[in-house]
C-alpha positions as CSV (number, residue, x, y, z in Angstrom):
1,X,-32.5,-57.2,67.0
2,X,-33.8,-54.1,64.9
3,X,-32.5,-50.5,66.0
4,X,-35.0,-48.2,67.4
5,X,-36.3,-45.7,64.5
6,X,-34.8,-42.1,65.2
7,X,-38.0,-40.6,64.0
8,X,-42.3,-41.1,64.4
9,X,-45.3,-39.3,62.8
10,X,-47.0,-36.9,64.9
11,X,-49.1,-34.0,65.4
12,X,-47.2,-31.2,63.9
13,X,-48.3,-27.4,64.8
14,X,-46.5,-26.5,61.2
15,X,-49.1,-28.5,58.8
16,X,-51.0,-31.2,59.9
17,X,-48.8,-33.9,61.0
18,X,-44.8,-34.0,60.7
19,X,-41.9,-36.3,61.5
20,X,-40.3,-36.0,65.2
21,X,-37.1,-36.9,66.9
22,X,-37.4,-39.9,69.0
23,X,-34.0,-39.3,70.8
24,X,-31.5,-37.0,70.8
25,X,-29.7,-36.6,66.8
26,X,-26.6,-36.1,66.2
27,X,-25.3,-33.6,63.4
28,X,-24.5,-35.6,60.6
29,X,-26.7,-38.8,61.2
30,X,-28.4,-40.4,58.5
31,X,-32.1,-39.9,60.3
32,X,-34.6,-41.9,57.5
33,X,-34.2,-43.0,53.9
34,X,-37.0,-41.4,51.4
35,X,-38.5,-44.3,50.2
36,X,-41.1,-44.3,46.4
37,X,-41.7,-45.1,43.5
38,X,-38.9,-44.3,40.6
39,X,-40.9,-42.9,38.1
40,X,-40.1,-40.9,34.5
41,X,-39.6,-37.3,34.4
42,X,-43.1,-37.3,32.1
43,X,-44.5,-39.4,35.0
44,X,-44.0,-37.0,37.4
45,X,-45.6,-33.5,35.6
46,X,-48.2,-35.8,35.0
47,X,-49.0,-36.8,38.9
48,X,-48.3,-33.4,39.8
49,X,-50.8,-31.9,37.6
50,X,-53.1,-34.2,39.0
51,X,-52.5,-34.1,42.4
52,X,-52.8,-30.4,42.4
53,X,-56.7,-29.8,42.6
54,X,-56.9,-32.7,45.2
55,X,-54.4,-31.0,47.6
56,X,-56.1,-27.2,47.4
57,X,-59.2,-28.9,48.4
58,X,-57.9,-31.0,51.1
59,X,-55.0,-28.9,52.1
60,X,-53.0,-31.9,52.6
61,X,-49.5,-31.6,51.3
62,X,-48.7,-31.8,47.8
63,X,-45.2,-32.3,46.8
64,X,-44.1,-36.0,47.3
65,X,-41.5,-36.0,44.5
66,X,-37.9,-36.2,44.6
67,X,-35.8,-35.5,41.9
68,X,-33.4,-38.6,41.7
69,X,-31.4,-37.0,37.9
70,X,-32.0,-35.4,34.7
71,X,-34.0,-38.6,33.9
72,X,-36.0,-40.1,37.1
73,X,-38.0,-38.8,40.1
74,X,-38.8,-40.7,43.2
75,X,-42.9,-40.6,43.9
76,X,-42.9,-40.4,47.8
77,X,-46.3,-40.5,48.8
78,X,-48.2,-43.8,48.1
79,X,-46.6,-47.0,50.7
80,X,-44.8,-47.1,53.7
81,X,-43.2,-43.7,53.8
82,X,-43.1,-41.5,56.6
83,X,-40.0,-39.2,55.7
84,X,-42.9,-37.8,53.4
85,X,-44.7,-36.2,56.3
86,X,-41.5,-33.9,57.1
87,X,-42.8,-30.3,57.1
88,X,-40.7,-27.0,55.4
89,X,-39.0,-25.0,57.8
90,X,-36.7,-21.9,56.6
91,X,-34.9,-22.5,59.3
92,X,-34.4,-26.4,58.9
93,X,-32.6,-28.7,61.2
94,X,-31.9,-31.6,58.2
95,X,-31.3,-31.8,55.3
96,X,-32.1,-34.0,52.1
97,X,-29.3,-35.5,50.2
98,X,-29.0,-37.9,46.8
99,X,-26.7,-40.3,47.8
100,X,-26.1,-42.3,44.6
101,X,-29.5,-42.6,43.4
102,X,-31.4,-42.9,47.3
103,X,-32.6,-40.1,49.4
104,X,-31.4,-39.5,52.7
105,X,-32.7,-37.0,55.5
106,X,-29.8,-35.9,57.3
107,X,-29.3,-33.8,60.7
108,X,-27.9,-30.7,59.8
109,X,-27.5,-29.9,63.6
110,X,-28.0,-31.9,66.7
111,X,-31.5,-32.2,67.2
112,X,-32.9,-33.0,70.7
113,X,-35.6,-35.4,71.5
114,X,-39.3,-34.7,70.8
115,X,-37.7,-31.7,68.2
116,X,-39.7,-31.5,64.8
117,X,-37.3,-32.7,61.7
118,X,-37.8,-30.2,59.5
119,X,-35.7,-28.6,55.8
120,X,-36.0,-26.4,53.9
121,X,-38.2,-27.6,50.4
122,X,-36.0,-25.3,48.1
123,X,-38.9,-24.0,46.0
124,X,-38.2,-21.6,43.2
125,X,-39.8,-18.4,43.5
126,X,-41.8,-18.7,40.7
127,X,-45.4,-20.2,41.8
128,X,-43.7,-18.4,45.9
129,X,-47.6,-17.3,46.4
130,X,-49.2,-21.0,45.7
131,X,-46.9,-21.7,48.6
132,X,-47.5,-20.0,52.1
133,X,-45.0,-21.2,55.3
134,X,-46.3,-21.7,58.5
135,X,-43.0,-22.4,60.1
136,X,-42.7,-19.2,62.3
137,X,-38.5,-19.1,62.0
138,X,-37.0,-15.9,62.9
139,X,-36.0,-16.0,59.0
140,X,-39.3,-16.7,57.7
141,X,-40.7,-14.3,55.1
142,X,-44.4,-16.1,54.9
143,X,-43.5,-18.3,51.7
144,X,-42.0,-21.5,51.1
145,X,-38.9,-20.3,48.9
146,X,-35.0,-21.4,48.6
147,X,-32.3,-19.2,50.5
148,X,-31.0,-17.6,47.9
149,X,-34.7,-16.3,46.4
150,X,-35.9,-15.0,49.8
151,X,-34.8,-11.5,49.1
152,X,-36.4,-11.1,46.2
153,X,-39.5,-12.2,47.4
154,X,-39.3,-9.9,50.3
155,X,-38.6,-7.0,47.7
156,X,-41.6,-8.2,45.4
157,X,-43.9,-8.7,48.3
158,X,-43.0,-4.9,49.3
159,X,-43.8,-3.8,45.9
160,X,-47.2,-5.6,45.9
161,X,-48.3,-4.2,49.5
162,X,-47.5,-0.7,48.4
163,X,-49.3,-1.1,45.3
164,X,-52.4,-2.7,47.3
165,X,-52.0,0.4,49.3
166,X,-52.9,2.8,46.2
C-alpha cells in the first residue's frame, strides 16, 4: 500500500497554480523530493537564457533549476514534477534542502491542511526588479529577494521613488 502524498497542485492566489497541504505537516517532515534532470552548469545558462523570453510572454514561472554543486544543476520543469509549482513566499513555511545530491522540500513549521507550501527562492538582488512577489507576507517588500538583501532593496527602491519624484 502506497502513503497518501502530503501535497497536490492547485489553484494558487500567489501565481497561477502552487503546491498545497493535503493534511496537517509537521515541522521537520520531508514534504516532496525535487525531482529533474541533472544537467551541466553550461547546460543550465544555456536553458535559462532560453527560457527567458518564453516566460515574459507567458508569465508562467521561470526558474526550474536547482543547484545540485559547483559542477551540476537539477532541470526541474520537464516530467513528473510537481514540487516545481511551489510559489516564493518571503514569509515561507518550507524549506529546500541538498541532501547528498537530491532536493528535499521540508516544513519549516507545522503547516495545517489546505495551507499553500511555500519558500523563500533566495534570489540575489541583482536582476530584484525582473522579479516582482505577489505573496502579500507582512515582510514582503514587492520583490523576490534573499533575507539578507531585503534591506537594501528597500533602501534602493526609496532612492528610486524619490528620484521619480523630481
Amino acid at each position: 500500500m502506497s502513503e497518501q502524498p502530503l501535497c497536490k497542485v492547485d489553484q494558487s492566489p500567489i501565481h497561477q497554480r502552487g503546491l498545497f497541504a493535503t493534511c496537517d505537516i509537521e515541522e521537520g517532515a520531508d514534504i516532496i523530493q525535487y525531482v529533474g534532470e541533472k544537467i551541466s552548469k553550461e547546460e543550465s545558462t544555456q536553458r535559462a537564457l532560453d527560457w527567458e523570453e518564453q516566460a515574459r510572454e507567458s508569465g508562467e514561472g521561470l526558474v526550474y533549476i536547482f543547484e545540485l554543486d559547483d559542477d551540476w544543476d537539477l532541470d526541474g520543469r520537464l516530467g513528473d514534477n510537481p514540487a516545481r509549482y511551489m510559489n516564493h513566499s518571503c514569509d515561507g513555511n518550507c524549506e529546500a534542502v541538498n541532501a547528498e545530491g537530491e532536493i528535499w522540500i521540508v516544513a519549516r513549521k507545522n503547516i495545517k491542511q489546505g495551507d499553500e507550501l511555500v519558500y523563500d527562492y533566495g534570489y540575489d538582488m541583482e536582476h530584484f526588479l525582473d522579479h516582482p512577489c505577489g505573496c502579500q507576507a507582512d515582510n514582503c517588500i514587492g520583490y523576490i529577494v534573499r533575507e539578507d538583501q531585503r534591506k537594501k532593496v528597500k533602501k534602493l527602491l526609496k532612492g528610486l521613488k524619490k528620484k521619480a519624484k523630481k
